[in-house]
Steps between C-alpha positions, in 0.01 A plus 500: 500500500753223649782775509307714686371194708831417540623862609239540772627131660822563464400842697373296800773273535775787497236697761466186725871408474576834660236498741628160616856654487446775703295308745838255553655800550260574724533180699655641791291678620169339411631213738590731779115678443373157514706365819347822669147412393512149622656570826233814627214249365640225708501751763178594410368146544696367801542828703188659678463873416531765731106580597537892368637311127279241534171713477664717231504184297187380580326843442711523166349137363147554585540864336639283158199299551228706525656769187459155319206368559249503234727528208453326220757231399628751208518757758664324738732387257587846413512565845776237614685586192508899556610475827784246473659674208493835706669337761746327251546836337584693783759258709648488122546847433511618914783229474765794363479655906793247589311211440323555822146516438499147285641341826219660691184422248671109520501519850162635578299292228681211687405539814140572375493145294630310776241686749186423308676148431461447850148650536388290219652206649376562837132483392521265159761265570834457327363414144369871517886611365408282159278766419794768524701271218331546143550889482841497731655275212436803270508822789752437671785457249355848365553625811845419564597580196380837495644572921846353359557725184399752743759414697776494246350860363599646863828276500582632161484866631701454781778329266486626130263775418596518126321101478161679714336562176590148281394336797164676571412396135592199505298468822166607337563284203473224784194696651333503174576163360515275778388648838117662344431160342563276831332758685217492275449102486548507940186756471308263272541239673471664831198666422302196384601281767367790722206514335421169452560489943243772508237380298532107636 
C-alpha cells in the first residue's frame, strides 16, 4: 500500500516537474501573449471605440447575458468553464498557423476586458474592477498559458518540424494538468460570485 502510495506521488511530481519545465520553456512567449493582452485592454479602457465596434460589443455582452440568465449556479459554472477551455483549446492548438491566431485571441479578449472595464467603471465606480480579481487570479494565467504554448507550437513549425510532435505533447500535458484545473477553479469562483450578484 505505501509503495504504491508512493509510486502514484512520485508520478505527480515527475508530471508537474515537466509541466513546469515546459512552461519555462515556454516563457517567451507567454510574456509576449501577455504584453499583447494588457496593451489592447488598456486600449480597450482608455481609447473610445469606433461607433460600428462599439455596438458590436455592446450587442455581443447583452447576447452573453441574456443566454445566461436563469442558470443555475451549477450551470453557470459549467457554463463559464466550457467556454473558456474552448477558447483555451483552440488559440492552443490554432497556435501551430504561425503563431498567429494566439496573438489575435490575446488581442481581442483584451480589448474586450478593458472595454467592459470601462463600462463597468463608468456606471459603478472604480471599485467595480475588484470584482474582476478573484477568478482573473486563476483565468487569466490559464489563459496565457494556453495562447503562449500556442505560440511556440506555430514557432516550432516554422523552425524544427521534427520537435512539432514532442512539443504538442508536452503542451497537452500542460493543458491537462495545469491549464483545466485553473480554468475550472476561475469558473467556480466566477460562477458563484455571479450568482450570488444575481440573487442579492
Amino acid at each position: 500500500m505505501k509503495n504504491k502510495r508512493k509510486r502514484k506521488e512520485s508520478f505527480l511530481l515527475n508530471n508537474y516537474r515537466k509541466c513546469w519545465n515546459y512552461i519555462k520553456s515556454s516563457g517567451r512567449f507567454i510574456w509576449i501573449i501577455v504584453a499583447v493582452f494588457f496593451a489592447f485592454a488598456l486600449a480597450g479602457f482608455f481609447v473610445p471605440a469606433p461607433s460600428v465596434f462599439h455596438d458590436m460589443i455592446i450587442k455581443y455582452v447583452e447576447k452573453l447575458a441574456s443566454q445566461i440568465s436563469g442558470f443555475s449556479p451549477a450551470s453557470l459554472i459549467a457554463f463559464i468553464f466550457f467556454n473558456n477551455a474552448k477558447s483555451s483549446l483552440f488559440g492552443w492548438v490554432f497556435g501551430i498557423i504561425l503563431g498567429i491566431f494566439p496573438v489575435f485571441v490575446s488581442a481581442s479578449n483584451g480589448y474586450l476586458l478593458g472595454f467592459v472595464s470601462r463600462l463597468s467603471v463608468d456606471k459603478g465606480g472604480i471599485l467595480v474592477l475588484w470584482k474582476l480579481l478573484p477568478h482573473g487570479i486563476f483565468e487569466l494565467p490559464a489563459v496565457f498559458i494556453s495562447l503562449g504554448m500556442g505560440m511556440k507550437l506555430g514557432s516550432v513549425l516554422l523552425k524544427d518540424k521534427d520537435k512539432v510532435k514532442e512539443n504538442f505533447l508536452g503542451a497537452l500535458r500542460v493543458f491537462v494538468s495545469v491549464v483545466i484545473p485553473l480554468l475550472i477553479i476561475a469558473a467556480i469562483i466566477e460562477g458563484t460570485l455571479i450568482s450570488l450578484s444575481v440573487s442579492s
